[in-house]
N, C-alpha and C positions, 0 to 999 in steps of 0.2 A: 288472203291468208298470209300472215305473217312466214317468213322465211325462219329456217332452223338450223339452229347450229349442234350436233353432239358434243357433248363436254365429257370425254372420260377420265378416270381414275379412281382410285380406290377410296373409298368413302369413310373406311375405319380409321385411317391415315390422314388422309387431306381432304377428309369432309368439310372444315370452316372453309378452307381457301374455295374449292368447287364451289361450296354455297356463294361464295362472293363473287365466285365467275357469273354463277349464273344470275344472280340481280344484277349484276353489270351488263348480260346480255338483253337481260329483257329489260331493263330502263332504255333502252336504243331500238326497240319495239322489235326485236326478234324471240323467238322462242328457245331454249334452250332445254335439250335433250339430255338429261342427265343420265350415264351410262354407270351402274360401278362394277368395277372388276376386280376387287375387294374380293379375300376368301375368308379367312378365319373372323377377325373382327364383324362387332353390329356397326351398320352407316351411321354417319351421326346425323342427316336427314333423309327423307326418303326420295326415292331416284325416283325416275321416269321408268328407267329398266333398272332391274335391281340384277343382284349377282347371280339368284340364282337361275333368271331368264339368260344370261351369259353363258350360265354353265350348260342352260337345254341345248342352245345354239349349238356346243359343242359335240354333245352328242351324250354326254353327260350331268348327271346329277350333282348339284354343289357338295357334297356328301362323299361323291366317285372324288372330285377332285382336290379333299381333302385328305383322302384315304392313300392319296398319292404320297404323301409326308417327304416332298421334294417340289422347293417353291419354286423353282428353275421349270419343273415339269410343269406345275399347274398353271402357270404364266406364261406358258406356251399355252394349256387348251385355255384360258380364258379369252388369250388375245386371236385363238381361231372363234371363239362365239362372237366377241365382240366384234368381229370382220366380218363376217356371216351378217350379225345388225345391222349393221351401215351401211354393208352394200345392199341389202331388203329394204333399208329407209333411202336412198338412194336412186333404186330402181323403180322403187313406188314414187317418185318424188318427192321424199317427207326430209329430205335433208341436202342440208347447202352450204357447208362447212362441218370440218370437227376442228377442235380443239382436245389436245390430248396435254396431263398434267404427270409432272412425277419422276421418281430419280432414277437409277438406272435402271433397274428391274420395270420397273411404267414403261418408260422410254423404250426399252426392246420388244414393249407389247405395241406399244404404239406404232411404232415404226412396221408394227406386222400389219395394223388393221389398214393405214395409210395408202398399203399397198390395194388394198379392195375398191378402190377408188381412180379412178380415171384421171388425167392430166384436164389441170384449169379448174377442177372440187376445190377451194381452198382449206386449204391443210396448214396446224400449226404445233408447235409440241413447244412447252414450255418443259424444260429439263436441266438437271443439275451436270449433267455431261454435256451441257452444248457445246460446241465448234472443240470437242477433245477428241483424241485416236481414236477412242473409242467407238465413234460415230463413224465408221467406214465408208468409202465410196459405194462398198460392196453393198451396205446395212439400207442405206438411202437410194442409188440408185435407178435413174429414172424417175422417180417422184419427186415433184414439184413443191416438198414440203419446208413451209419457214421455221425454224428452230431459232429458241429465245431462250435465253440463260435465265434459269430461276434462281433468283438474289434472293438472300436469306428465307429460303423457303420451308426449312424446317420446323417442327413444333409450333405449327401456327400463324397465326398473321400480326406483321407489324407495319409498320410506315416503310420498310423499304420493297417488302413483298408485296404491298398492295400498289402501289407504284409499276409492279413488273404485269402485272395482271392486269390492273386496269389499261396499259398499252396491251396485253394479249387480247383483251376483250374489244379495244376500240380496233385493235387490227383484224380481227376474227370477222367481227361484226360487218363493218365496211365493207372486208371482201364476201362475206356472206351476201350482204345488202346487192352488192355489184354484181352476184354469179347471175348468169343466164343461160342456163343450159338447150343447145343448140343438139337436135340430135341429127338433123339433116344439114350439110356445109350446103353454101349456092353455090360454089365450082366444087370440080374436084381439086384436092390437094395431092401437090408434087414436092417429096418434100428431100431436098439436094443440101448433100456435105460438102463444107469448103474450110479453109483457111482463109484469113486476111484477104482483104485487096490487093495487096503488096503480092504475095506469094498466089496467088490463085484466084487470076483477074478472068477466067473461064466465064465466069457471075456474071459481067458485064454483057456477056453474048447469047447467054444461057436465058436469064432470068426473064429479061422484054419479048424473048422469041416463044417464053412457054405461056406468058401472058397473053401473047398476041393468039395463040391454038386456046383458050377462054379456061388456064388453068390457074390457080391461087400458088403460089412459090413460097413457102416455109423452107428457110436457110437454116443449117446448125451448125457450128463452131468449131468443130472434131478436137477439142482438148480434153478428152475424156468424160466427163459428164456429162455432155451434149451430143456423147454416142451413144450413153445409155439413155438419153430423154428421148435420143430421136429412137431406139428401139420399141422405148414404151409406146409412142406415141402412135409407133407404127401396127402394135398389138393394141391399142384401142383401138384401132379404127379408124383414127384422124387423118392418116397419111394414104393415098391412093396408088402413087406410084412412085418406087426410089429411087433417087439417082445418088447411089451413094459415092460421090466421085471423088471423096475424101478420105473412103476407110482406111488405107492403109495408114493411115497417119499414129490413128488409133491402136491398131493391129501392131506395127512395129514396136510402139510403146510396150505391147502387152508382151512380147517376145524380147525386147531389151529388159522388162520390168520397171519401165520409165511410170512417172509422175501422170502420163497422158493415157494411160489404158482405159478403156470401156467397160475391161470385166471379161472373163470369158464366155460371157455370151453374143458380144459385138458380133453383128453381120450373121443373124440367125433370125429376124424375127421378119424380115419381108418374107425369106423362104417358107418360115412357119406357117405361115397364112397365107401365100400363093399371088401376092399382089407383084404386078409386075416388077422385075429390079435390073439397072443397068448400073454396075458397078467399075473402079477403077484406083491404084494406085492411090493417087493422091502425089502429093510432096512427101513422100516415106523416107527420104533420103535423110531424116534426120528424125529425131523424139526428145521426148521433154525429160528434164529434171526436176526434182523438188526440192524446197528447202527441209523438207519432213525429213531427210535423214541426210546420214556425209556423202557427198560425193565420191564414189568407188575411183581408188586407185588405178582398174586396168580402163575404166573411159578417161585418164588425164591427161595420156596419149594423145587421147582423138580430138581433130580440130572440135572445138566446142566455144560457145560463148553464151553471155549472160540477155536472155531475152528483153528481160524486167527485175522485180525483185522476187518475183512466184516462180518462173521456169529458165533455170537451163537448159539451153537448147545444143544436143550432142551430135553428132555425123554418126547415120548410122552404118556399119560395115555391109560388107556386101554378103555375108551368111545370115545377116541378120534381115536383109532383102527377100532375100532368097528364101528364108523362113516364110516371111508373108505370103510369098506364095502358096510352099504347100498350106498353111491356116484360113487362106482363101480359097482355096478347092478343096477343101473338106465342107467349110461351111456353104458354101455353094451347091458342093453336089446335093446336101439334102436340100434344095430349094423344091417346094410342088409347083410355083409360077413360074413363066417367062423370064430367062436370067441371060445376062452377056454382061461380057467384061470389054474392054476399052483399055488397050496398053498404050499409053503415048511414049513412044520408045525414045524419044527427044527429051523427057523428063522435064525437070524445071527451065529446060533451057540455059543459052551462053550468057554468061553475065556479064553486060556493057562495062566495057572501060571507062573508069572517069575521064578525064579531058585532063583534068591535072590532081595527080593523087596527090601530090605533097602539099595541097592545100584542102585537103577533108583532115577535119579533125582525127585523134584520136580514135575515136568511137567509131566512126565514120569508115574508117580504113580498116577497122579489125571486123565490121558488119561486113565490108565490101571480101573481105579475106576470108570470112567466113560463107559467105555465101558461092563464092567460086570454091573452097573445098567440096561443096556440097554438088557444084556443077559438073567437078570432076568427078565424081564417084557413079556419078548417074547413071550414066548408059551402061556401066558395066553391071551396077546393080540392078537394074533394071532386067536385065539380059538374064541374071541368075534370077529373078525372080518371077521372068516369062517361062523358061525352062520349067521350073520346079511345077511351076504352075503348069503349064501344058502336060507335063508326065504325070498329075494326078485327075485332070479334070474331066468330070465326063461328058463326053461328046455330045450330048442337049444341049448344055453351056456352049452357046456361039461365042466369041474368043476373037477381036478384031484386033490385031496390031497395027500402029499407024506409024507411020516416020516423019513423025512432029512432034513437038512439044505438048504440054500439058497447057498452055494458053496461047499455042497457035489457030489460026480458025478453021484448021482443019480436025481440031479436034471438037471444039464443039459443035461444028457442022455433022462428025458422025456421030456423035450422042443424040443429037435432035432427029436425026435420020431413024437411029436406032426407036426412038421415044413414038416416032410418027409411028411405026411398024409396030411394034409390042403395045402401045395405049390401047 
């Protein structure tokens, strides 16, 4: 049986273009689910689902949700009917892709059904808002969805909108073609936060040794986005047991207001679900910047430097440490699973002298300057951040302090110690 992809949007509006999506999908021998979530206007062909199967989903009559005479409302219940469809076509097997079409008011329904869908469904949203503010970390979040600018998308189709769509449809298609959904993994997955190589070489000692106990290692990035995937990933089900030994990284962001936050739901969803979690610090002695707004006056002070052209990277104070604590023992204590913390009170460690600094570049010299700011501040941040932490945590939370570093081997000897005991 051919593989299916949902194509939604409102049919009284951008019925020629849908119509074009969907020959485009099924010339490439998939089937296309046409969804509309269209209120007032007639389609200008007929759907697969039509609006007012959208509107039962909901719980109401397309009739109820015109009588709402507030399109903001009714674009909220249609985008819960259409989420309700997808994940019914979904759980039954009858879908392997959507494709969602439409400008902003589309878009903010789309990006609600997207969510009904599990990481690795391929998901795409063609929108007149792609990659603008508007589109929030918060709004996305976790979901694994590609966004694609739609070029002269209005009042119909021309030579440059059909151009934009027939790449949505050969990308849609493909990755529909490609989905295999797997409901049982062959190991279990252990799925551990880090930074770089450079800063958080823990990985090298970590990852062979969980291999070696017959476990699959899923790495995540902790620059914020890749705290909310690893959240989601973790409430689907994908993830077996966390070693989040990155979060703070995230968390301090979200307490400075840095560029690198999660979200405030960061470091809640192992405990949600009970799977076991060994958490830790990280490299929190510093958080990111962005170029999305000016750099605040009272961080100009603080040692800081330019990571790339995406993140500034800032020293964070030691209140701002110490914060992480208590935000880690709140989120903690509501855990129902198996939880412990891991403090390497040696933090990133002493930072090697060059052999001769008057010969590093520039760059070179102000990384190596920046990086000892960041070595000095450690232990003592650390220390306000065990404290705060210890005065809120509750006593189930085992709580190990080490007098090493964070890629000393005595730290990841007690996380694997830990891992062996709680798995």
């Amino acid at each position: 049986m051919p593989k299916t992809v949902a194509v939604i949007g409102t049919l009284d509006t951008k019925g020629d273009q849908l119509e074009y999506l969907r020959q485009l999908i099924e010339a490439r021998g998939l089937q296309a689910c046409v969804i509309d979530v269209g209120v007032i206007g007639d389609p200008l062909f007929k759907p697969t689902i039509d609006h007012e199967q959208v509107a039962r989903a909901a719980g109401l009559t397309l009739e109820d949700i015109i009588t709402l005479d507030d399109p903001h409302a009714a674009m909220k219940k249609m985008a819960e009917g259409a989420a309700a469809i997808v994940k019914d076509l979904y759980t039954k097997g009858k879908l392997h892709g959507v494709l969602a079409v439409g400008g902003s008011m589309a878009t903010a329904l789309a990006v609600k059904v997207v969510k009904a869908l599990p990481l690795g469904v391929p998901k795409l949203i063609i929108t007149t808002v792609a990659h603008s503010a508007s589109i929030t970390p918060d709004l996305v979040g976790g979901d694994d969805v590609m966004i694609l600018p739609w070029v002269a998308g209005l009042w119909g189709l021309n030579s440059l909108s059909k151009r934009v769509l027939e790449t949505a449809a050969g990308a849609i298609s493909g990755a529909a073609g490609a989905f295999q959904r797997e409901e049982i993994p062959l190991k279990k997955v252990v799925g551990v936060t880090s930074l770089g190589g450079t800063v958080n070489r823990y990985m090298s000692r970590l990852k062979p040794a969980l291999e070696e106990r017959g476990h699959e290692v899923a790495v995540f990035h902790v620059t914020g986005m890749s705290g909310r995937v690893f959240e989601k990933a973790i409430l689907d089900g994908l993830i077996t047991f966390s070693l989040d030994l990155a979060v703070g990284v995230e968390l301090v962001n979200e307490v400075a207001k840095g560029v690198g936050t999660a979200g405030r739901h960061r470091l809640e969803a192992a405990g949600k679900t009970g799977i076991p979690q060994i958490v830790s610090p990280g490299a929190f002695e510093a958080f990111h910047w962005g170029p999305d707004r000016p750099f605040p006056e009272k961080y100009r002070a603080r040692p800081h430097h330019p990571h790339n052209d995406l993140l500034m990277v800032v020293r964070s104070s030691i209140e701002e440490m110490g914060s992480v604590g208590e935000l880690m023992a709140r989120k903690l204590n509501m855990a129902k699973g198996p939880t412990a913390v891991v403090i390497p009170m040696g933090g990133i460690g002493q930072v090697p002298k060059p052999a001769r600094p008057d010969r590093l570049s520039k760059d070179r010299q102000a990384r190596a300057a920046f990086r000892e700011a960041l070595s000095d501040i450690s232990t003592e941040g650390l220390e306000a951040f065990r404290e705060t932490l210890m005065g809120r945590i509750k006593p189930e939370v085992k709580v190990i302090t080490l007098d090493a570093a964070i890629n000393d081997p005595p730290y990841a000897e007690t996380v694997l110690k830990l891992f062996d005991v709680m798995r």
